[in-house]
ZALO-808318 format. One record per atom (N, C-alpha, C): x, y, z; atom name; residue in one letter; residue number from 1. Coordinates in steps of 0.2 Angstrom, whole numbers. Each point is the difference from the previous one (the first is absolute). Last residue first. Example, Ala and Ser with C-alpha at 12.3 -4.5 7.8 and 13.67 -1.06 7.14 Angstrom:
// residues 2
<px->64 py->-11 pz->35 atomo->N residuo->S num->2>
<px->4 py->6 pz->1 atomo->CA residuo->S num->2>
<px->-4 py->5 pz->3 atomo->C residuo->S num->2>
<px->2 py->-28 pz->0 atomo->N residuo->A num->1>
<px->-4 py->6 pz->0 atomo->CA residuo->A num->1>
<px->4 py->6 pz->0 atomo->C residuo->A num->1>
This chain:
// residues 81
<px->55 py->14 pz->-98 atomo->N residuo->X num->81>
<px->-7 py->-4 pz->-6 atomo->CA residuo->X num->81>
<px->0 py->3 pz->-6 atomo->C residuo->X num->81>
<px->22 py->4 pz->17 atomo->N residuo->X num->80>
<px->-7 py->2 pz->-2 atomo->CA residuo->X num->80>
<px->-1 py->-5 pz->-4 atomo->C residuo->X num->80>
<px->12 py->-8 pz->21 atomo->N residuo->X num->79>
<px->1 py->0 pz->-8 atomo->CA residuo->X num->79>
<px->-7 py->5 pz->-1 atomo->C residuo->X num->79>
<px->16 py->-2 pz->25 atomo->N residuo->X num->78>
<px->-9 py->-1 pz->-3 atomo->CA residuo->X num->78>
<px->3 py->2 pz->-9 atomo->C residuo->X num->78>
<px->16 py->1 pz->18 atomo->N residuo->X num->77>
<px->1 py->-6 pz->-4 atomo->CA residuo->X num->77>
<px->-8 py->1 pz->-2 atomo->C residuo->X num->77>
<px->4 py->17 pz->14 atomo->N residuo->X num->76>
<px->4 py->0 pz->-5 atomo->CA residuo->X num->76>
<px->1 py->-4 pz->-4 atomo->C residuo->X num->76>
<px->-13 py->0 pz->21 atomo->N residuo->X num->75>
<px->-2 py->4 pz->-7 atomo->CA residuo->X num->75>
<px->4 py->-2 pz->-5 atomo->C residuo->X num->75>
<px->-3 py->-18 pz->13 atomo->N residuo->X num->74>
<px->3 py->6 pz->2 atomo->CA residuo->X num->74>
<px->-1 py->3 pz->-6 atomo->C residuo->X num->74>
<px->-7 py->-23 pz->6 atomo->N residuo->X num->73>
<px->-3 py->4 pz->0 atomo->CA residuo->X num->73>
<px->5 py->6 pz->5 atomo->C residuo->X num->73>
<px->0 py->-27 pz->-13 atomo->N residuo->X num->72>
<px->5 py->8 pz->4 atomo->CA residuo->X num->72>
<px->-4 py->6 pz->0 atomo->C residuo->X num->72>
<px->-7 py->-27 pz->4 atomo->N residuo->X num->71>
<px->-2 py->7 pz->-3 atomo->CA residuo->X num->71>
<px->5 py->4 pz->1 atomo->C residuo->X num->71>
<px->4 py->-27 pz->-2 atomo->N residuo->X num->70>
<px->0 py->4 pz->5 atomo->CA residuo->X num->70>
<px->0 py->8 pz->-4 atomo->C residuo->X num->70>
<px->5 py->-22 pz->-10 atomo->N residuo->X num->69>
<px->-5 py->-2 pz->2 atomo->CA residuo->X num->69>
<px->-4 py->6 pz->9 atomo->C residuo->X num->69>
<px->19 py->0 pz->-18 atomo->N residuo->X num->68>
<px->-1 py->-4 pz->4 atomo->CA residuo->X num->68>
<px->-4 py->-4 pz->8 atomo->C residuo->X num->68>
<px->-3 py->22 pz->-12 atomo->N residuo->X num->67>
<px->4 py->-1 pz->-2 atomo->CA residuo->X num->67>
<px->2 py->-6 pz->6 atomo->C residuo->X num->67>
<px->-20 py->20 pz->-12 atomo->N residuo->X num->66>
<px->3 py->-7 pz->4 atomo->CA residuo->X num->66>
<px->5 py->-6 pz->-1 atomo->C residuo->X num->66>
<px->-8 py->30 pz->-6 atomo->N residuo->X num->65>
<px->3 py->-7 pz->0 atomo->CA residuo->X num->65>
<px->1 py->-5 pz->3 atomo->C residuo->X num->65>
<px->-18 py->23 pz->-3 atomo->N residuo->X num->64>
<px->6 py->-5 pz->4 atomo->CA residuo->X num->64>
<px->2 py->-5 pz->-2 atomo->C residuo->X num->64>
<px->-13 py->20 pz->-16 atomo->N residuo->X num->63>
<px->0 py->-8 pz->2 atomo->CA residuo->X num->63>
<px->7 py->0 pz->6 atomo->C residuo->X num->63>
<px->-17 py->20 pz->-8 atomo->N residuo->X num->62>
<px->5 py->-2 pz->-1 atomo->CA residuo->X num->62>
<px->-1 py->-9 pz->5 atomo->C residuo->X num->62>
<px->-19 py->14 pz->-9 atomo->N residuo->X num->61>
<px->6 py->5 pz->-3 atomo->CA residuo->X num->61>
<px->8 py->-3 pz->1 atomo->C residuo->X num->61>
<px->-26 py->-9 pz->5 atomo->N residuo->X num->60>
<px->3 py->1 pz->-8 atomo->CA residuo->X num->60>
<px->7 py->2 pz->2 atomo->C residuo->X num->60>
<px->-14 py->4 pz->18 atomo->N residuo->X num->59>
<px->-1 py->4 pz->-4 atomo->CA residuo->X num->59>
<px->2 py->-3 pz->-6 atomo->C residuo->X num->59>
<px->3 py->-10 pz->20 atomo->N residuo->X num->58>
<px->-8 py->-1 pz->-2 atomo->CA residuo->X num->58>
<px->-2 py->4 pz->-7 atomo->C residuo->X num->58>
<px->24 py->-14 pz->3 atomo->N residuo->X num->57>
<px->-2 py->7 pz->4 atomo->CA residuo->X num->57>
<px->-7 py->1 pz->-2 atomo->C residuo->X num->57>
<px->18 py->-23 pz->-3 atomo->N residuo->X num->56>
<px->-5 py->6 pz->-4 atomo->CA residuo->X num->56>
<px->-4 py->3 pz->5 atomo->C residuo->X num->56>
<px->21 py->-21 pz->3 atomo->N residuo->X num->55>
<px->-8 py->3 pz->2 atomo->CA residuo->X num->55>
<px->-1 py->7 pz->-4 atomo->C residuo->X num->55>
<px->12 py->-21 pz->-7 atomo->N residuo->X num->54>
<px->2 py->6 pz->-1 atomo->CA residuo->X num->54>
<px->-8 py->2 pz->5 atomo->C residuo->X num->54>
<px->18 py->-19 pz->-12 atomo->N residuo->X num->53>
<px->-4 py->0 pz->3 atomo->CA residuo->X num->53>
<px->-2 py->8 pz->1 atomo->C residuo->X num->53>
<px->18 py->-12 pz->-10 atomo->N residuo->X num->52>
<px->-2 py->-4 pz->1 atomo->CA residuo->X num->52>
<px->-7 py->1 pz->0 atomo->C residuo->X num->52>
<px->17 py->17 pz->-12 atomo->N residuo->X num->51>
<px->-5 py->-4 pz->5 atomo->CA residuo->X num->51>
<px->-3 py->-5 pz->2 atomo->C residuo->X num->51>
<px->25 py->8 pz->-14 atomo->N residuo->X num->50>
<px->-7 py->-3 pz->0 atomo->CA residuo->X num->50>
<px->-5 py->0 pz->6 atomo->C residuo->X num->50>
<px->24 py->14 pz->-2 atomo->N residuo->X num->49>
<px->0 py->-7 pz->2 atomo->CA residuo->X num->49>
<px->-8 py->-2 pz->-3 atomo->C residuo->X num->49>
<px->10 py->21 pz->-2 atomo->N residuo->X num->48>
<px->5 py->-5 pz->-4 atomo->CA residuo->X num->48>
<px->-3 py->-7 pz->0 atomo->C residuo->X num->48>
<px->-5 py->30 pz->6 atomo->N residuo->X num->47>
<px->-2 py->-10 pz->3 atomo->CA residuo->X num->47>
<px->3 py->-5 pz->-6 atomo->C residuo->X num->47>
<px->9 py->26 pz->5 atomo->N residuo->X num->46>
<px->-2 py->-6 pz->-3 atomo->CA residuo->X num->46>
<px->-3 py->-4 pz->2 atomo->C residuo->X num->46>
<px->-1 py->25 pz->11 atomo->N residuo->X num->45>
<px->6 py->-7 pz->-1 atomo->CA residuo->X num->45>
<px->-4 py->-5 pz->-4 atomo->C residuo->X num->45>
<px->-10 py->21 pz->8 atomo->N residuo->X num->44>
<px->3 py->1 pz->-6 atomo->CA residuo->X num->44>
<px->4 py->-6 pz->-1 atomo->C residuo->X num->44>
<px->-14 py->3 pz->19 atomo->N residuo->X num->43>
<px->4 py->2 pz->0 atomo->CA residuo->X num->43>
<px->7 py->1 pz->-4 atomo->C residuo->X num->43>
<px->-22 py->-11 pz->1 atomo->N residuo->X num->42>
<px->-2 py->7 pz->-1 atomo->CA residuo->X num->42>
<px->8 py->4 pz->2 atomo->C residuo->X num->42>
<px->2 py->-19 pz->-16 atomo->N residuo->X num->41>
<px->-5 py->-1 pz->5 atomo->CA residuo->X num->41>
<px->-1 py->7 pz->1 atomo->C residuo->X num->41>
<px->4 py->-11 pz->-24 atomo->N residuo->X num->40>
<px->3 py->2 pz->5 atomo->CA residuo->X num->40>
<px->-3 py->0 pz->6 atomo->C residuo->X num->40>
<px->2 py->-11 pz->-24 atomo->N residuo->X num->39>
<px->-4 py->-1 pz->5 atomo->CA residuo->X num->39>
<px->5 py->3 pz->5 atomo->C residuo->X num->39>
<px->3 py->-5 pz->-23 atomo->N residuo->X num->38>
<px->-2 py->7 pz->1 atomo->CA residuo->X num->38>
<px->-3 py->1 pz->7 atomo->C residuo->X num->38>
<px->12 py->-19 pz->-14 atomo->N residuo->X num->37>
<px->2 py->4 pz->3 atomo->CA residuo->X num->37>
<px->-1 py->7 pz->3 atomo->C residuo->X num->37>
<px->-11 py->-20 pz->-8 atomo->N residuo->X num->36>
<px->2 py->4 pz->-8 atomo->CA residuo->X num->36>
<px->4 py->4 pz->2 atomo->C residuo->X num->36>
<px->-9 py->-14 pz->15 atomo->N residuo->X num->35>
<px->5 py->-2 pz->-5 atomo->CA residuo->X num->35>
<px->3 py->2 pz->-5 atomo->C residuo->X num->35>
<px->-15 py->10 pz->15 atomo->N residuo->X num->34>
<px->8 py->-2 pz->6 atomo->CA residuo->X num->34>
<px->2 py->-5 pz->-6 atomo->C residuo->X num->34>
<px->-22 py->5 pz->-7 atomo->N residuo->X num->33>
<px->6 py->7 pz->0 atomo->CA residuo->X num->33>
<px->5 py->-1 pz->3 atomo->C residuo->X num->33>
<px->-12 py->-17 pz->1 atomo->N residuo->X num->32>
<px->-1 py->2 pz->-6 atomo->CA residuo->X num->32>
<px->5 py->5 pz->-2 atomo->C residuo->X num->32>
<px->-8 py->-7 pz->21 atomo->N residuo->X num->31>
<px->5 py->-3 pz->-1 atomo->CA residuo->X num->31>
<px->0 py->0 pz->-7 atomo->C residuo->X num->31>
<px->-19 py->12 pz->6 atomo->N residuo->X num->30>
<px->6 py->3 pz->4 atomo->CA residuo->X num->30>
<px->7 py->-5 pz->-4 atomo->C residuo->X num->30>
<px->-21 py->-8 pz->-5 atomo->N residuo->X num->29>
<px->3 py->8 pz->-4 atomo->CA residuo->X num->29>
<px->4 py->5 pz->2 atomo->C residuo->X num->29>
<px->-6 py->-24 pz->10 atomo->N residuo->X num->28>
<px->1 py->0 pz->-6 atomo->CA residuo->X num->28>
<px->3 py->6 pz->-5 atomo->C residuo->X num->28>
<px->-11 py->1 pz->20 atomo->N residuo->X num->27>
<px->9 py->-1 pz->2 atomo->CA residuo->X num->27>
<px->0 py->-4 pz->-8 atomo->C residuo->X num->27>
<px->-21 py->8 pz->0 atomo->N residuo->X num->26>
<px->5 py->3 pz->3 atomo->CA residuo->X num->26>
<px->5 py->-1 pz->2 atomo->C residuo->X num->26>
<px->-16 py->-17 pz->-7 atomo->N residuo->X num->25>
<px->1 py->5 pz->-8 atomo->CA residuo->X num->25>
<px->6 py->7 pz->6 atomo->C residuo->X num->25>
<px->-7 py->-17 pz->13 atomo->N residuo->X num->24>
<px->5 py->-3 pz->-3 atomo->CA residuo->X num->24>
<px->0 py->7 pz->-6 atomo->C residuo->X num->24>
<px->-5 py->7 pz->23 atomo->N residuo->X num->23>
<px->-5 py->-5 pz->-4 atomo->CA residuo->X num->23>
<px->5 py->0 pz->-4 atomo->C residuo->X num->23>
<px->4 py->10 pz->28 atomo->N residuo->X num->22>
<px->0 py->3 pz->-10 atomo->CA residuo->X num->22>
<px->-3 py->-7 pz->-5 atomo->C residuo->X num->22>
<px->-7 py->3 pz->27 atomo->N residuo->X num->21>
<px->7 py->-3 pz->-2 atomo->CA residuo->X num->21>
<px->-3 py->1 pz->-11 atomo->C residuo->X num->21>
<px->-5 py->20 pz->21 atomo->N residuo->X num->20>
<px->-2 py->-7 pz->-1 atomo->CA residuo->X num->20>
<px->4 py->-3 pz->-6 atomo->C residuo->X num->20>
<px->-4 py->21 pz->19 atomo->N residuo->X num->19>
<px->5 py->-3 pz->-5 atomo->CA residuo->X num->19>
<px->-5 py->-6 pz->-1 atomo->C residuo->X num->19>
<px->-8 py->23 pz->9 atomo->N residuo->X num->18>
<px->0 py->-5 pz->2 atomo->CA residuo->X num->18>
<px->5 py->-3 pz->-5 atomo->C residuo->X num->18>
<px->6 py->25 pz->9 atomo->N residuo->X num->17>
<px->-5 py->-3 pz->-4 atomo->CA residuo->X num->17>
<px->2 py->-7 pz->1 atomo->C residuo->X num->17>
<px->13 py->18 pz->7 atomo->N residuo->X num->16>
<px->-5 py->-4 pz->6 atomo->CA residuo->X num->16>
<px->-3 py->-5 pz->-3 atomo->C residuo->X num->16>
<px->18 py->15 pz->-10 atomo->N residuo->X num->15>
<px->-7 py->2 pz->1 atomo->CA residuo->X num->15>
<px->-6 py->-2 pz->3 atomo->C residuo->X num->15>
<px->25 py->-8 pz->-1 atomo->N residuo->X num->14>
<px->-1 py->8 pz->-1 atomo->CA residuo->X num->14>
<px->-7 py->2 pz->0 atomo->C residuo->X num->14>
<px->5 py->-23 pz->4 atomo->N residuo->X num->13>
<px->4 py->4 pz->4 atomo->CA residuo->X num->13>
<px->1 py->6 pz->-2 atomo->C residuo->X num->13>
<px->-18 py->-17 pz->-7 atomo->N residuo->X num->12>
<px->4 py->4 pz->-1 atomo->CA residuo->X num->12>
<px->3 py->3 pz->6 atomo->C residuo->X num->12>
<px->-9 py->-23 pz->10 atomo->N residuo->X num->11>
<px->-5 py->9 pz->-4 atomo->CA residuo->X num->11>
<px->9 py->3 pz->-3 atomo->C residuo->X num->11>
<px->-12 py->-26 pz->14 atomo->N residuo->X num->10>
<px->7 py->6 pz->-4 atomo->CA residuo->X num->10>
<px->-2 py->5 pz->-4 atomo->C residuo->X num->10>
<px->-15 py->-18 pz->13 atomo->N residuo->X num->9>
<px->3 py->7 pz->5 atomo->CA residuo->X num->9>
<px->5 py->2 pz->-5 atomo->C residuo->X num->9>
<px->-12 py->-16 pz->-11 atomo->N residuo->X num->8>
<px->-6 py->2 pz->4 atomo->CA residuo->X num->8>
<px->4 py->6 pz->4 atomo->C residuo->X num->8>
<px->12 py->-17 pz->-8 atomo->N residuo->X num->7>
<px->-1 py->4 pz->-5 atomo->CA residuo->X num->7>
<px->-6 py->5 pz->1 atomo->C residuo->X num->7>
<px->5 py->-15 pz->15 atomo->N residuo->X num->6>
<px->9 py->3 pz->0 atomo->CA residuo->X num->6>
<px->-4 py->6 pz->-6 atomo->C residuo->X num->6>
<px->-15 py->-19 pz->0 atomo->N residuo->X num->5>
<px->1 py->3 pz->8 atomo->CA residuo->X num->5>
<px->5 py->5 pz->-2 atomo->C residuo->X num->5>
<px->0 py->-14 pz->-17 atomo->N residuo->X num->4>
<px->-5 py->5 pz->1 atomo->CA residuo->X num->4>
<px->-3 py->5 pz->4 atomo->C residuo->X num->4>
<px->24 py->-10 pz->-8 atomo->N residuo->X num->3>
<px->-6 py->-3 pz->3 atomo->CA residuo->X num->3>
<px->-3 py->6 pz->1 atomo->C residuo->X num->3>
<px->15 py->-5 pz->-21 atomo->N residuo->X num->2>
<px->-2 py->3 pz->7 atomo->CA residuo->X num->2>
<px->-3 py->0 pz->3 atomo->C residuo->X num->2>
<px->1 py->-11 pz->-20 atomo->N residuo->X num->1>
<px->7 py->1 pz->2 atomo->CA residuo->X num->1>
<px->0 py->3 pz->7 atomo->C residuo->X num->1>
């Protein structure tokens, strides 16, 4: 979903750490919770909408949204894991 190159320079915006693109059992367990309606961001707002896509933080801890087909990388919108 995102090029390799491009994925190679994008780092957590809070902690510098590498990003890489989230695996099906993950946005399966996030989109999971945004069905069941319990999927918030770090800015305590709803996610409502499904992830397509998701880059994931080195540590596990939080997933960036990919949203037509473009990373949001802002703190706020990152989903805990």
């Amino acid at each position: 979903m995102i090029d390799k190159d491009l994925l190679q320079i994008l780092a957590c915006p809070e902690t510098h750490q590498p990003l890489e693109e989230a695996g099906a059992d993950l946005l399966k367990r996030i989109n999971d919770r945004i069905a069941a309606g319990q999927g918030t961001n770090r800015s305590g707002a709803a996610v409502k909408d499904a992830l397509e896509g998701g880059l994931v933080r080195q540590d596990g801890k939080i997933v960036y949204p990919i949203r037509d087909g473009i990373p949001v990388l802002l703190i706020d919108e990152g989903i805990q894991v």
